[in-house]
PQR file of N, CA, C, O and H, with PARSE charges and radii, in Angstrom:
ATOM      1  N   UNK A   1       0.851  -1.177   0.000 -0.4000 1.5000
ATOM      2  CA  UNK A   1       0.000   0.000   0.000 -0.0000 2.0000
ATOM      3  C   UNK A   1       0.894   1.236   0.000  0.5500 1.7000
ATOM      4  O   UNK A   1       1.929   1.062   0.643 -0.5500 1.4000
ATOM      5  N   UNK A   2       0.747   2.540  -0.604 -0.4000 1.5000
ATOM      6  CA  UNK A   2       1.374   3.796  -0.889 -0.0000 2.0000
ATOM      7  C   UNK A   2       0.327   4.456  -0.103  0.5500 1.7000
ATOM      8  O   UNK A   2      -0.869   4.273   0.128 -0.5500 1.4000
ATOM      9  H   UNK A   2      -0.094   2.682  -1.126  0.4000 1.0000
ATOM     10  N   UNK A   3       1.383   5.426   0.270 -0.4000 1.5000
ATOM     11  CA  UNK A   3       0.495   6.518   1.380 -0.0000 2.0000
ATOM     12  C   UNK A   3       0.932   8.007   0.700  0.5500 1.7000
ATOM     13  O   UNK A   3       1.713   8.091  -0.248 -0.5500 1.4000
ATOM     14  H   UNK A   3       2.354   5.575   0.083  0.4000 1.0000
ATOM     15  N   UNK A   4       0.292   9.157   1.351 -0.4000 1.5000
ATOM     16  CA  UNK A   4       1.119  10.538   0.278 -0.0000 2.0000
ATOM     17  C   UNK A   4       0.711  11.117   1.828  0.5500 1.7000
ATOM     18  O   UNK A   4       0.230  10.620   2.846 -0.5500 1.4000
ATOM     19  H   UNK A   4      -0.342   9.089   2.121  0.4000 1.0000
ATOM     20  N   UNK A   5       1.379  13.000   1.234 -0.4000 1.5000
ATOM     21  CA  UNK A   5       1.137  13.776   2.503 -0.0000 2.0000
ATOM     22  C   UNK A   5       0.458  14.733   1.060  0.5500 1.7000
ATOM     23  O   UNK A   5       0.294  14.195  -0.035 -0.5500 1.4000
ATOM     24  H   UNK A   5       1.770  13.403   0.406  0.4000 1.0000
ATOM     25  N   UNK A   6       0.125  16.214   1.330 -0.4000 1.5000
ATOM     26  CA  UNK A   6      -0.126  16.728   0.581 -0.0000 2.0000
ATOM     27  C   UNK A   6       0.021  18.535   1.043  0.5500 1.7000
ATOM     28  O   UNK A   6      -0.957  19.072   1.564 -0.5500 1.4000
ATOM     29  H   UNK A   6       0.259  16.651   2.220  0.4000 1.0000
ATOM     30  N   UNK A   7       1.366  19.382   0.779 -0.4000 1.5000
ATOM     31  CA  UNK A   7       1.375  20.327   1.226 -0.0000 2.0000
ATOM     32  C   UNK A   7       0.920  20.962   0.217  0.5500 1.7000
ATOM     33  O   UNK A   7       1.457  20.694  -0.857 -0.5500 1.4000
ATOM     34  H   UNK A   7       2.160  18.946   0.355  0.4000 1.0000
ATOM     35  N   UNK A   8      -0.722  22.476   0.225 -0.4000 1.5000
ATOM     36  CA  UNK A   8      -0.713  23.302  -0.655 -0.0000 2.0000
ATOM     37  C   UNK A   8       0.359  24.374  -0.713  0.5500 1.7000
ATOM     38  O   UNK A   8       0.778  24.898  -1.745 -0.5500 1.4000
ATOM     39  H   UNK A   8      -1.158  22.694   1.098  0.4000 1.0000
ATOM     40  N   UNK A   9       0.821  24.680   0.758 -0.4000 1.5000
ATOM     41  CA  UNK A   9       2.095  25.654   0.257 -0.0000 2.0000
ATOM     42  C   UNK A   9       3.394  25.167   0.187  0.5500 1.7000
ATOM     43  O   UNK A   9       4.410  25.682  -0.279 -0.5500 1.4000
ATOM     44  H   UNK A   9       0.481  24.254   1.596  0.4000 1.0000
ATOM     45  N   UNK A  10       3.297  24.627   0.458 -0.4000 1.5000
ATOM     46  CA  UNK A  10       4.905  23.885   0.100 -0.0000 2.0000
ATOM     47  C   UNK A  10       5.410  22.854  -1.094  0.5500 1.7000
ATOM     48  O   UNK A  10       5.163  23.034  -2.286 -0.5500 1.4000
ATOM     49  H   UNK A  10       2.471  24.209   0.837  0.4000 1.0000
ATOM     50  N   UNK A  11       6.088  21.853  -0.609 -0.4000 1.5000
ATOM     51  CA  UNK A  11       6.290  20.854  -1.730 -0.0000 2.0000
ATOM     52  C   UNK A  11       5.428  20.207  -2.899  0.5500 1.7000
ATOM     53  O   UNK A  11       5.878  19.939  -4.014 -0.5500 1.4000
ATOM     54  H   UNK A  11       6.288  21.707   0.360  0.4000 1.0000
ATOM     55  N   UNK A  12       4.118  19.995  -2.475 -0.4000 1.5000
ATOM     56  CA  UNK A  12       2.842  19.702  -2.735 -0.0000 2.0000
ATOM     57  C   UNK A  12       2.866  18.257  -2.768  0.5500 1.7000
ATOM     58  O   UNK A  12       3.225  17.838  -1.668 -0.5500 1.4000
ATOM     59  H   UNK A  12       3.753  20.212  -1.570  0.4000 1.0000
ATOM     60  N   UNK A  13       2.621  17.307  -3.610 -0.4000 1.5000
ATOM     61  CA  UNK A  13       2.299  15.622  -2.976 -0.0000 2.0000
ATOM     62  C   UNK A  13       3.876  15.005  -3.736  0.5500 1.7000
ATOM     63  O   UNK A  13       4.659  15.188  -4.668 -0.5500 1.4000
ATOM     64  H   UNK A  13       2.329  17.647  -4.503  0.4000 1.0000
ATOM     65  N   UNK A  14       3.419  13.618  -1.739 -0.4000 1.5000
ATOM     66  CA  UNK A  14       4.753  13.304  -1.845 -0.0000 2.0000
ATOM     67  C   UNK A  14       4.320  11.894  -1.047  0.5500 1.7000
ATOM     68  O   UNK A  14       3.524  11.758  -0.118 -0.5500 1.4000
ATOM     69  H   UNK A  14       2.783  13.470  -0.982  0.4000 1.0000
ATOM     70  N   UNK A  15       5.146  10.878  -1.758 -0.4000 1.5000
ATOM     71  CA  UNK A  15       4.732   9.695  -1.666 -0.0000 2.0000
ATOM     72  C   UNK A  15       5.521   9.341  -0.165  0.5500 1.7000
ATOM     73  O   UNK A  15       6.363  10.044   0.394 -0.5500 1.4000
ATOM     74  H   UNK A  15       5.793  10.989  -2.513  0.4000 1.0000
ATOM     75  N   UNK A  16       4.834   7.700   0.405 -0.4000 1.5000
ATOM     76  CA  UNK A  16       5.738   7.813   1.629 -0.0000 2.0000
ATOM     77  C   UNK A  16       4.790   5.986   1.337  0.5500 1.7000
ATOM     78  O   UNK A  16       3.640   5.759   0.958 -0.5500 1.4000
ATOM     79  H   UNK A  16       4.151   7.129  -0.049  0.4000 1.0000
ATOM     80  N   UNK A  17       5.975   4.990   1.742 -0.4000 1.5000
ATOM     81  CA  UNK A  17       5.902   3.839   2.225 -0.0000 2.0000
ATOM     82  C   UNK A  17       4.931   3.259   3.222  0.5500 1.7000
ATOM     83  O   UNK A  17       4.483   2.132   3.013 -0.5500 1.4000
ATOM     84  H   UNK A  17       6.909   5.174   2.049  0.4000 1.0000
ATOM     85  N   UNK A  18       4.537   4.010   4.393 -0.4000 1.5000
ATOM     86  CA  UNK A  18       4.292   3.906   5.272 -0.0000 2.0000
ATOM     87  C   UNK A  18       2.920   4.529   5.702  0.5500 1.7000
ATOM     88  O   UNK A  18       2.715   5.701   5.388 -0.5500 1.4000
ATOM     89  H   UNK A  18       4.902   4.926   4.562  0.4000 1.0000
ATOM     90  N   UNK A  19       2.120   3.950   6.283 -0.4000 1.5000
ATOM     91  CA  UNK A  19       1.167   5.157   7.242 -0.0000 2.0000
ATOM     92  C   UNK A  19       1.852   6.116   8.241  0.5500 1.7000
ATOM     93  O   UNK A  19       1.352   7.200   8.544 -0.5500 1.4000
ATOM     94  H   UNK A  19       2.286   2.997   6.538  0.4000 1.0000
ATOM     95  N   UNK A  20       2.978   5.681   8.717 -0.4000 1.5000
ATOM     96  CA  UNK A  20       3.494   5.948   9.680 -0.0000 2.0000
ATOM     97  C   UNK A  20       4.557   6.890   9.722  0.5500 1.7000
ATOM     98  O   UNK A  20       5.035   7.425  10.723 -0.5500 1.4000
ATOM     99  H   UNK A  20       3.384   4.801   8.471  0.4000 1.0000
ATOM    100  N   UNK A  21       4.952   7.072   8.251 -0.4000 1.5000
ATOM    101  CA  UNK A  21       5.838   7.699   7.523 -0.0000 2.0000
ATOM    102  C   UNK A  21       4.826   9.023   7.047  0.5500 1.7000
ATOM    103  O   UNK A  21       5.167  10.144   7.423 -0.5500 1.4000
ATOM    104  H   UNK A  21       4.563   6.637   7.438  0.4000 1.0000
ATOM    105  N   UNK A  22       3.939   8.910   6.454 -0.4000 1.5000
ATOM    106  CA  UNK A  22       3.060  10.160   5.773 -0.0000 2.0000
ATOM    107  C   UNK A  22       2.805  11.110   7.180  0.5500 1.7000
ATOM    108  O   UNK A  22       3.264  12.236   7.367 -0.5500 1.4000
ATOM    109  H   UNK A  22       3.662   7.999   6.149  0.4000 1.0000
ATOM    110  N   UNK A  23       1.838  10.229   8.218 -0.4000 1.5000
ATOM    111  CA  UNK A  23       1.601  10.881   9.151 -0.0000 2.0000
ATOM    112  C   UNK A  23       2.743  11.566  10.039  0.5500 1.7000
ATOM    113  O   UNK A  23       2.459  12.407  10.892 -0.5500 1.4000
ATOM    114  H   UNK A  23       1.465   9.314   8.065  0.4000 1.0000
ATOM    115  N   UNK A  24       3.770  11.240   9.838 -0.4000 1.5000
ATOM    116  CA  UNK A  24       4.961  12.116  10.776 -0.0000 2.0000
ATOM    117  C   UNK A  24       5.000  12.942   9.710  0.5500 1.7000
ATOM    118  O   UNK A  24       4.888  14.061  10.210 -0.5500 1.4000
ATOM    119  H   UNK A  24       4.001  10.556   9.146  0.4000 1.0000
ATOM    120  N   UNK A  25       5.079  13.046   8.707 -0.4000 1.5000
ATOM    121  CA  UNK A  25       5.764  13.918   8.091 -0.0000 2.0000
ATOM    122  C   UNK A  25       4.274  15.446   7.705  0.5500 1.7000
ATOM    123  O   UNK A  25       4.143  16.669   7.655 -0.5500 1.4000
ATOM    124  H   UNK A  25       5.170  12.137   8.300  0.4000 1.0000
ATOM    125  N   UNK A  26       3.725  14.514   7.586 -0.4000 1.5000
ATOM    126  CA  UNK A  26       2.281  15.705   8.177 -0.0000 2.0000
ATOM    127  C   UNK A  26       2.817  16.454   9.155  0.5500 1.7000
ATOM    128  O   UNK A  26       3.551  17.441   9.109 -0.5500 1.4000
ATOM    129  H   UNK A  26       3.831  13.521   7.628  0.4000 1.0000
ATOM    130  N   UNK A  27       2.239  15.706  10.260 -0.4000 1.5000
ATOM    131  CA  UNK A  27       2.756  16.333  11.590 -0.0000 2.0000
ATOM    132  C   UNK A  27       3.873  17.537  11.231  0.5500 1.7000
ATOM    133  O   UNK A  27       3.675  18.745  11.363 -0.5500 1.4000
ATOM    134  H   UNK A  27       1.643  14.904  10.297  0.4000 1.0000
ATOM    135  N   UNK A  28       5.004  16.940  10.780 -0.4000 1.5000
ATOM    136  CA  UNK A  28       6.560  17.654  10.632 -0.0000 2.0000
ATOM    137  C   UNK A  28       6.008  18.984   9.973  0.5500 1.7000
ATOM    138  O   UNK A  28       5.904  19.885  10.806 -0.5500 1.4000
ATOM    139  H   UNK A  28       5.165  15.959  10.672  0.4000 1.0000
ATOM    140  N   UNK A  29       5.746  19.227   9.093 -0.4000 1.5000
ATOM    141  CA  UNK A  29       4.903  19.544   7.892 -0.0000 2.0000
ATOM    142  C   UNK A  29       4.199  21.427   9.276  0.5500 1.7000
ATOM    143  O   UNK A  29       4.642  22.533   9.589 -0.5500 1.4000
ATOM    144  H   UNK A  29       5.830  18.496   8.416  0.4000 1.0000
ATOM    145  N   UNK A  30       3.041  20.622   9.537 -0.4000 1.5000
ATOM    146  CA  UNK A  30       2.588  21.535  10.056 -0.0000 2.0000
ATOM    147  C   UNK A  30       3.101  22.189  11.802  0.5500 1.7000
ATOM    148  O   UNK A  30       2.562  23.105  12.423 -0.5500 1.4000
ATOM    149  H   UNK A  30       2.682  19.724   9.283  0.4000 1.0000
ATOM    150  N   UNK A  31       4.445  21.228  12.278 -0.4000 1.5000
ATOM    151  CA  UNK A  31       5.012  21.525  13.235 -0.0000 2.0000
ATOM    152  C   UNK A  31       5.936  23.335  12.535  0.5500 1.7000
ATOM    153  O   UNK A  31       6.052  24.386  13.165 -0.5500 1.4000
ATOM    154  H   UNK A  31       4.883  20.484  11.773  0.4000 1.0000
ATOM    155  N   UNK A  32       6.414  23.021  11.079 -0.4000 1.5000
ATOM    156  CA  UNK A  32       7.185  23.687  10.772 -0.0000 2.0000
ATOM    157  C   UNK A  32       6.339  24.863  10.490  0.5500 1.7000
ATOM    158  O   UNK A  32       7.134  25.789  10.649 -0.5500 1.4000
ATOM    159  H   UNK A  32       6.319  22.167  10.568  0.4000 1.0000
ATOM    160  N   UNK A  33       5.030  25.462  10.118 -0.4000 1.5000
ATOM    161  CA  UNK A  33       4.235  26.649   9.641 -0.0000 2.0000
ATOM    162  C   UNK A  33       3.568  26.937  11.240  0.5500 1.7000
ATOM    163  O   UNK A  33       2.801  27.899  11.291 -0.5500 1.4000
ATOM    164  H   UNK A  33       4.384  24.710   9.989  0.4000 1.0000
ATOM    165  N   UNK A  34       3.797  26.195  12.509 -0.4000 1.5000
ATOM    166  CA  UNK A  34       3.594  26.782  13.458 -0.0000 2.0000
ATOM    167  C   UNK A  34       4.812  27.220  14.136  0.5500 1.7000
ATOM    168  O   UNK A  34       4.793  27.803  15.221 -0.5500 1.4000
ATOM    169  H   UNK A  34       4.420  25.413  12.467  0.4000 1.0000
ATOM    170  N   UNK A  35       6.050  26.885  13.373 -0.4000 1.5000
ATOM    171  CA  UNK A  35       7.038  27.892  13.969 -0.0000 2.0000
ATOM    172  C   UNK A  35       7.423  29.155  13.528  0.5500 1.7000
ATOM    173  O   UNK A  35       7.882  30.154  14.081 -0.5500 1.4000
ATOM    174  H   UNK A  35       6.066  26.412  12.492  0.4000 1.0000
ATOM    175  N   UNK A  36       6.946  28.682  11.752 -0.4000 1.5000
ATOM    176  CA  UNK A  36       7.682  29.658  11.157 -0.0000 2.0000
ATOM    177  C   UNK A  36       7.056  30.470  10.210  0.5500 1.7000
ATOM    178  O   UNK A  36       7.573  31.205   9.367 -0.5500 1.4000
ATOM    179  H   UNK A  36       6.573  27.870  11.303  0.4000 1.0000
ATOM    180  N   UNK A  37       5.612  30.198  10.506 -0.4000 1.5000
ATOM    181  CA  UNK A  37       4.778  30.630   9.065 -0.0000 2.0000
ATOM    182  C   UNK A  37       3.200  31.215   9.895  0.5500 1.7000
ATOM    183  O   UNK A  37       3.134  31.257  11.123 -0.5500 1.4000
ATOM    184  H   UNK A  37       5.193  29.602  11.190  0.4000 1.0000
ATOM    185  N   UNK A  38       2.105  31.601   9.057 -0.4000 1.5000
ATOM    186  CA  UNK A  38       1.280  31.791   9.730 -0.0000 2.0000
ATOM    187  C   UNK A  38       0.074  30.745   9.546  0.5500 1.7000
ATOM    188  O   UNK A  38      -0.455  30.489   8.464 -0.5500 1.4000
ATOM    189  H   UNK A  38       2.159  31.567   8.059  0.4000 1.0000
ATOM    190  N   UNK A  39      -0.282  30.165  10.829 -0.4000 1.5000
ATOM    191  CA  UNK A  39      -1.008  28.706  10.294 -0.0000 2.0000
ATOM    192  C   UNK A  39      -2.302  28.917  10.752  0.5500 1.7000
ATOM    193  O   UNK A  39      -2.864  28.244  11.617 -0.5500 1.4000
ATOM    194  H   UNK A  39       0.148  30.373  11.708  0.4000 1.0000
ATOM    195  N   UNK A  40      -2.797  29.940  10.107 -0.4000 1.5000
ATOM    196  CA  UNK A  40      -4.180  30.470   9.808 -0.0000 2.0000
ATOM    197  C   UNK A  40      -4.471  29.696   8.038  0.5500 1.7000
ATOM    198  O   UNK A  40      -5.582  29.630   7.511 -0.5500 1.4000
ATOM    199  H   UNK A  40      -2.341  30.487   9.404  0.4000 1.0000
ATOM    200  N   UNK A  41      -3.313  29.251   7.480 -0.4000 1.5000
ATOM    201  CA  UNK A  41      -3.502  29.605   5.580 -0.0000 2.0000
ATOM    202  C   UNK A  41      -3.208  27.986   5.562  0.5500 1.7000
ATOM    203  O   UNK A  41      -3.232  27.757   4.352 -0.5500 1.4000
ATOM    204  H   UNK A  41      -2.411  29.304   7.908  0.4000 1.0000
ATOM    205  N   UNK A  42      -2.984  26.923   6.118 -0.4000 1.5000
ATOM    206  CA  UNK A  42      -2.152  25.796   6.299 -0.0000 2.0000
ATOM    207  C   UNK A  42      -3.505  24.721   5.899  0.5500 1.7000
ATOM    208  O   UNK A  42      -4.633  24.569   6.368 -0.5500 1.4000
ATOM    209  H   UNK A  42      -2.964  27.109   7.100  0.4000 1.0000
ATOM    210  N   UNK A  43      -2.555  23.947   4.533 -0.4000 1.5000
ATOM    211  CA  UNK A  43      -4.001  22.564   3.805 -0.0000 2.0000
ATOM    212  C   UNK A  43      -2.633  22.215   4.172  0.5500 1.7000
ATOM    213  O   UNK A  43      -1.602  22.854   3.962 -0.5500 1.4000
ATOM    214  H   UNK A  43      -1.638  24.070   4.152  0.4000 1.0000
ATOM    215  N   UNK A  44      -2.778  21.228   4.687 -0.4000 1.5000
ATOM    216  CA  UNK A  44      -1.802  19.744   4.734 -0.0000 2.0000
ATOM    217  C   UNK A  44      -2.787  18.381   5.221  0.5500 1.7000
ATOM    218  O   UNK A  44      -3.429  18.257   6.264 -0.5500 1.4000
ATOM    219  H   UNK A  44      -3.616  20.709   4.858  0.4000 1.0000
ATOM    220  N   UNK A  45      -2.627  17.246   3.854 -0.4000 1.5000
ATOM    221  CA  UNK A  45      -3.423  16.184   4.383 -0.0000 2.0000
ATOM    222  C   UNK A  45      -2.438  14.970   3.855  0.5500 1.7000
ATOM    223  O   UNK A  45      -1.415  14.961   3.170 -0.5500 1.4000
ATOM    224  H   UNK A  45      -2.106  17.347   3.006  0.4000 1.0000
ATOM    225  N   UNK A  46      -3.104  14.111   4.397 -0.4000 1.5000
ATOM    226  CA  UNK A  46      -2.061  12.433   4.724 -0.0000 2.0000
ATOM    227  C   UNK A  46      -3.115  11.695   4.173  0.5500 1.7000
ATOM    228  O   UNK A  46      -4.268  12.128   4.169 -0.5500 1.4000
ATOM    229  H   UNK A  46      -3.935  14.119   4.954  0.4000 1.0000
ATOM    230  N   UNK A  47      -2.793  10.592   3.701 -0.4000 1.5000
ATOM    231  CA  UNK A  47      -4.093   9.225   3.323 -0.0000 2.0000
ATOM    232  C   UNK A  47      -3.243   8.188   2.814  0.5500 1.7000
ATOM    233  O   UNK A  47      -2.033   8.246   2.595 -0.5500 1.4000
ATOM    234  H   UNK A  47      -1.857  10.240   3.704  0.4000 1.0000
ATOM    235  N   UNK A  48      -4.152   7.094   2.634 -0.4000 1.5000
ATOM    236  CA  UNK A  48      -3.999   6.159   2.052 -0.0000 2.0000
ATOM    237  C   UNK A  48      -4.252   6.352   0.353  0.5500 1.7000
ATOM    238  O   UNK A  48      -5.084   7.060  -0.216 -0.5500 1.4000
ATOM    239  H   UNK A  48      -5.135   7.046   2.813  0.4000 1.0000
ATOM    240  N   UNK A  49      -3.062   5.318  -0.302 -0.4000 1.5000
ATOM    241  CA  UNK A  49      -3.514   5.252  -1.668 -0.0000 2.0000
ATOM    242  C   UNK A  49      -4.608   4.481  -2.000  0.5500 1.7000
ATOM    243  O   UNK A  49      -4.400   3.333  -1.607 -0.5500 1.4000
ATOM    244  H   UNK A  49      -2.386   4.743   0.160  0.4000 1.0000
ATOM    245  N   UNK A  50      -5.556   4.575  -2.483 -0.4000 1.5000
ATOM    246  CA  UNK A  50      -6.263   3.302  -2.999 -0.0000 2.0000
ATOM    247  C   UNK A  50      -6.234   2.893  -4.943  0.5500 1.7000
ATOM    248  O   UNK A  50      -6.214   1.780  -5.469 -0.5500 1.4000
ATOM    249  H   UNK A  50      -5.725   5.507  -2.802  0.4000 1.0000
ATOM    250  N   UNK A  51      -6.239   3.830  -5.392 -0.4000 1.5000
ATOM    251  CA  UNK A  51      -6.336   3.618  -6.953 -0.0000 2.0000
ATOM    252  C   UNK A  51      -5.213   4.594  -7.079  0.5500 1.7000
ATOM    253  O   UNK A  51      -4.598   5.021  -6.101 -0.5500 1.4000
ATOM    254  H   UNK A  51      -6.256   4.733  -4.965  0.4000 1.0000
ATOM    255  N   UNK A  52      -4.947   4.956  -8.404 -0.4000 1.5000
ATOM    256  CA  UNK A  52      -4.178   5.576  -9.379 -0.0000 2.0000
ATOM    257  C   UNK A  52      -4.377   5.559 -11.056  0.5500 1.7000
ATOM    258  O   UNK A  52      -4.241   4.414 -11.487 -0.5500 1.4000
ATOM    259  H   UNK A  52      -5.446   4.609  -9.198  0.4000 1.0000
ATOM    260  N   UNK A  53      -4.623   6.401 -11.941 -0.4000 1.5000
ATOM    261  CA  UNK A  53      -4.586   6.451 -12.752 -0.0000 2.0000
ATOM    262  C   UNK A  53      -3.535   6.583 -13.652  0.5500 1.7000
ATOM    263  O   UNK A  53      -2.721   7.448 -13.329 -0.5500 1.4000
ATOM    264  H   UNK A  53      -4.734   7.331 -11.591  0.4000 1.0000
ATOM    265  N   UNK A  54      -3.204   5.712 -15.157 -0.4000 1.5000
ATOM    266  CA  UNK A  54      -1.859   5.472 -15.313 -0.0000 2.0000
ATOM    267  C   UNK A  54      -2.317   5.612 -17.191  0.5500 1.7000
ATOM    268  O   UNK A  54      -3.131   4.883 -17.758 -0.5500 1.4000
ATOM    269  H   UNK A  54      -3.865   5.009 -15.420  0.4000 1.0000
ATOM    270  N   UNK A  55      -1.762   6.406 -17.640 -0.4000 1.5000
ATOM    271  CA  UNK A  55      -1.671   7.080 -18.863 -0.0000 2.0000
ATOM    272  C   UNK A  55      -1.039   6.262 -19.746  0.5500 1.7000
ATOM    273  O   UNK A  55       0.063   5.885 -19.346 -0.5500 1.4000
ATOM    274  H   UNK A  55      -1.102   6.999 -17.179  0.4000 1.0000
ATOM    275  N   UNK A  56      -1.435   5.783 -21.028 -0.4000 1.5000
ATOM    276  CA  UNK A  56      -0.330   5.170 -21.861 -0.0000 2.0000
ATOM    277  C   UNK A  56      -0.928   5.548 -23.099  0.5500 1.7000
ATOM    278  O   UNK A  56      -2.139   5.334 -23.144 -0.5500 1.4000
ATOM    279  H   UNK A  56      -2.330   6.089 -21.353  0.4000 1.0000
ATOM    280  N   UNK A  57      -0.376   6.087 -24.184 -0.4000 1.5000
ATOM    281  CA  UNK A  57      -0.715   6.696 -25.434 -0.0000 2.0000
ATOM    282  C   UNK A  57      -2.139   7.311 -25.459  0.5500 1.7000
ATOM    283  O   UNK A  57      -3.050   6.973 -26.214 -0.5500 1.4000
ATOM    284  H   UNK A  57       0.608   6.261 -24.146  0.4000 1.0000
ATOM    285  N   UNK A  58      -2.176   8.284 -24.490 -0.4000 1.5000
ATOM    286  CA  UNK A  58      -3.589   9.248 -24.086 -0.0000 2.0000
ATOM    287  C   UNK A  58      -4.368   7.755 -23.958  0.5500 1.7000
ATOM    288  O   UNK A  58      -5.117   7.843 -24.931 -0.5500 1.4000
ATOM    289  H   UNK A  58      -1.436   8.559 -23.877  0.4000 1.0000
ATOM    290  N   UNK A  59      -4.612   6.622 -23.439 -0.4000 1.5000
ATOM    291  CA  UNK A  59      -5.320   5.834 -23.237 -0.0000 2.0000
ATOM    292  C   UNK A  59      -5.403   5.566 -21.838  0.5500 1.7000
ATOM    293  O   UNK A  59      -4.587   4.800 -21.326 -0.5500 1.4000
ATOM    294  H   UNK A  59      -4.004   6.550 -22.649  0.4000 1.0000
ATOM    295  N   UNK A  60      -6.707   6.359 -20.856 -0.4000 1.5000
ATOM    296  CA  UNK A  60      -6.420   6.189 -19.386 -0.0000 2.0000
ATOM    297  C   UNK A  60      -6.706   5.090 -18.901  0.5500 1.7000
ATOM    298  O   UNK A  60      -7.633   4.509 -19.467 -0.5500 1.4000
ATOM    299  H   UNK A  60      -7.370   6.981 -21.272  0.4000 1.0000
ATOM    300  N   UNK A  61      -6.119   4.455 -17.823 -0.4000 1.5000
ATOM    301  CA  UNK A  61      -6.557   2.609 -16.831 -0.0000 2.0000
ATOM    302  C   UNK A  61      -6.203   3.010 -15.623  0.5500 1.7000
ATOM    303  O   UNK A  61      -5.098   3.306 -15.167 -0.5500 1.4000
ATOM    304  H   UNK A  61      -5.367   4.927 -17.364  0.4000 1.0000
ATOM    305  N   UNK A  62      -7.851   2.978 -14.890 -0.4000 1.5000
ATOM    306  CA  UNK A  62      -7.730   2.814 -13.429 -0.0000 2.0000
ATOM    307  C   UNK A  62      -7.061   1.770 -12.748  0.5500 1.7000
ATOM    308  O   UNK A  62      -7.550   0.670 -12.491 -0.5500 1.4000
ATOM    309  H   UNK A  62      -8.748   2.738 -15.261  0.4000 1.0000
ATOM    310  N   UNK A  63      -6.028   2.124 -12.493 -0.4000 1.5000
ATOM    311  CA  UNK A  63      -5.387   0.710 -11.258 -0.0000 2.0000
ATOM    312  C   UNK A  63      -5.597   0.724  -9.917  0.5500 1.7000
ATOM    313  O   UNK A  63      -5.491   1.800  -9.329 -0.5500 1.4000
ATOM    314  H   UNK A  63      -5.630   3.017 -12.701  0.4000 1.0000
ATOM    315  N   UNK A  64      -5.956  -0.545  -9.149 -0.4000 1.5000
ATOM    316  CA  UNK A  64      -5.769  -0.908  -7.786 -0.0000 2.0000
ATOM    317  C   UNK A  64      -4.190  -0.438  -7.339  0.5500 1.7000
ATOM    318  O   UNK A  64      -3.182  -0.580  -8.032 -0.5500 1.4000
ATOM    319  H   UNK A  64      -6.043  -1.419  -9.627  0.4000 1.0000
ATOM    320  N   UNK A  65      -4.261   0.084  -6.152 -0.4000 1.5000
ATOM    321  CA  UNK A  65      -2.793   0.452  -5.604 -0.0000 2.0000
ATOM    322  C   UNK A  65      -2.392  -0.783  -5.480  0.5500 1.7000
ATOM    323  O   UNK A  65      -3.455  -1.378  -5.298 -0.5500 1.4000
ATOM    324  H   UNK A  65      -5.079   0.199  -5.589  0.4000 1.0000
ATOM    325  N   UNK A  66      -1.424  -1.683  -5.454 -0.4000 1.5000
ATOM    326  CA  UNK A  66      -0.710  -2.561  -5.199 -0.0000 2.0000
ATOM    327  C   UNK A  66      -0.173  -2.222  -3.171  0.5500 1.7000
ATOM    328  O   UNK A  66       0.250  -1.198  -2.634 -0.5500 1.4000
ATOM    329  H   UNK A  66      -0.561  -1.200  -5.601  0.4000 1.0000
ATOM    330  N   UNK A  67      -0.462  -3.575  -2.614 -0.4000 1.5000
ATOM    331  CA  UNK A  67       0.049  -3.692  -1.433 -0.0000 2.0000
ATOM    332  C   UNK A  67       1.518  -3.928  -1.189  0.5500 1.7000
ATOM    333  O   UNK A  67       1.944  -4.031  -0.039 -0.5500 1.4000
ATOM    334  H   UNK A  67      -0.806  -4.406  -3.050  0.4000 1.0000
TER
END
């Protein structure tokens, strides 16, 4: 299973191995715009992958995330 975090002001989406891995780095994420930023403006979200869409000669195929 693939997990992501998702910063709108920052990096923006970013894959992570782990549940455990996305969610710290969330955390990290919004530890850092309450030190250093104003976190009135702050989208940061974590999840699970479940599907993905995968492009091959403009021909789109929904895939199952792989575990």
């Amino acid at each position: 299973m693939k997990y992501f975090t998702y910063d709108h002001n920052g990096d923006g989406f970013e894959y992570h191995n782990t549940e455990e891995e996305a969610k710290s780095h969330a955390e990290q994420l919004l530890d850092y715009y309450i030190q250093n930023g104003d976190p009135d403006f702050v989208d940061i979200c974590w999840g699970e992958i479940k599907e993905s869409v995968h492009s091959n000669d403009a021909v789109l195929e929904l895939k199952a995330s792989k575990e």
